[in-house]
C-alpha positions as CSV (number, residue, x, y, z in Angstrom):
1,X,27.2,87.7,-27.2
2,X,30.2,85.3,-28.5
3,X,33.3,86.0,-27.2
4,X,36.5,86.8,-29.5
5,X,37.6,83.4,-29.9
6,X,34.6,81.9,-31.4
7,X,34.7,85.0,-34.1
8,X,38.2,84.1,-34.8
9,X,37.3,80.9,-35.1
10,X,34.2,81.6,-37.2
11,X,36.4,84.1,-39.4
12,X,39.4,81.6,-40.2
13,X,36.8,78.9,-40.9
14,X,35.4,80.8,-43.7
15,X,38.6,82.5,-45.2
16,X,39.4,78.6,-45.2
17,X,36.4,77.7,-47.1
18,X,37.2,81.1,-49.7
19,X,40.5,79.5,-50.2
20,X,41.8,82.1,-48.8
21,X,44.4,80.1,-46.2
22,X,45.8,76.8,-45.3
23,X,45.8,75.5,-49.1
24,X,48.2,72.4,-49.6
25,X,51.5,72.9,-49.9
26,X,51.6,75.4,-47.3
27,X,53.7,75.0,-44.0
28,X,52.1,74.7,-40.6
29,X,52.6,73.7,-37.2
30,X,50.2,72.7,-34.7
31,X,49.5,74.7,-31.8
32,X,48.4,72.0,-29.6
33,X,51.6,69.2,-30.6
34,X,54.1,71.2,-31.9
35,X,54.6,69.2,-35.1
36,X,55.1,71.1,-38.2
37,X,54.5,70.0,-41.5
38,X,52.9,70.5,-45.0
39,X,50.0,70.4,-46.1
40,X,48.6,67.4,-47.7
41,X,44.9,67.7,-47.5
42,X,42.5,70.3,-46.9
43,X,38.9,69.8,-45.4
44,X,36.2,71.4,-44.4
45,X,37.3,72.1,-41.2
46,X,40.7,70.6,-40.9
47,X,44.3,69.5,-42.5
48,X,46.1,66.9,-43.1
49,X,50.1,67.3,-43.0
50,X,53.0,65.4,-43.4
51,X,55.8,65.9,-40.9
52,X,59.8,66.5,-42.6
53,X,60.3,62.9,-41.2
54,X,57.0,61.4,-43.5
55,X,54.8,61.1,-40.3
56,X,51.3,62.3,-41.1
57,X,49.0,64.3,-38.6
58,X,45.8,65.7,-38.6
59,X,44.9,69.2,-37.1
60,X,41.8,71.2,-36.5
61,X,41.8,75.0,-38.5
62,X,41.8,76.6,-35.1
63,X,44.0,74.8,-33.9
64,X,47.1,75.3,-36.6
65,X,49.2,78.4,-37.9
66,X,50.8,79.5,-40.5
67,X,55.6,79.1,-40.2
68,X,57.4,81.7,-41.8
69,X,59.3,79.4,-44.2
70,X,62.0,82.1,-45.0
71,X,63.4,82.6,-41.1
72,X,63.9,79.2,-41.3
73,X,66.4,79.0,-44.1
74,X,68.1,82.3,-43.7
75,X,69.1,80.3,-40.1
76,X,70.1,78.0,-41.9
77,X,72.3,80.0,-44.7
78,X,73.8,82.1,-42.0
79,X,75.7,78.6,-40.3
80,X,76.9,77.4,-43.9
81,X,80.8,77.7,-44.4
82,X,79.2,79.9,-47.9
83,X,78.5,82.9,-45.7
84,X,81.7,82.4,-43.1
85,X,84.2,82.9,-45.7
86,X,84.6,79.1,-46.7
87,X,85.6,78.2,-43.1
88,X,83.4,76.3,-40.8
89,X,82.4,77.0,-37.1
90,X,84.3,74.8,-34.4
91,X,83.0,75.0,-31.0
92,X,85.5,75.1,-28.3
């Protein structure tokens, strides 16, 4: 009997091959670095992404997930002097 990570595995393998996730343009980060990036390439079995800095890595499928872009710039709206009423945070 296979245990449940090798039916995961098997299961986000072939959504990958339906198209179904990790197409390019997509944001990921790998589990095993760290490193998050976009997608450049898709193979069979793996991606290629390139990091905000233009560094390019390669991941296995099981090994990468999907970042919610939008948390990510609502941080980043919420510290702009837009949302503070034109003044700007000074740490004391």
């Amino acid at each position: 009997m296979k245990d449940f990570r090798k039916l995961r595995e098997e299961a986000l393998r072939q959504q990958h091959r339906q198209g179904d996730v990790f197409v390019e343009g997509d944001v990921i980060m790998s589990s095993i670095t760290g490193e998050k990036g976009t997608i450049h390439r898709a193979g069979v079995n793996y991606v290629i992404a390139i990091t905000e800095s233009g560094d390019m890595f390669r991941a296995w499928i099981k090994d990468v997930r999907h970042v919610n872009v939008t948390d990510t710039i609502n941080k980043e709206r919420k510290s702009s002097s837009i949302f503070n009423n034109g003044k700007t945070k000074t740490s004391q």
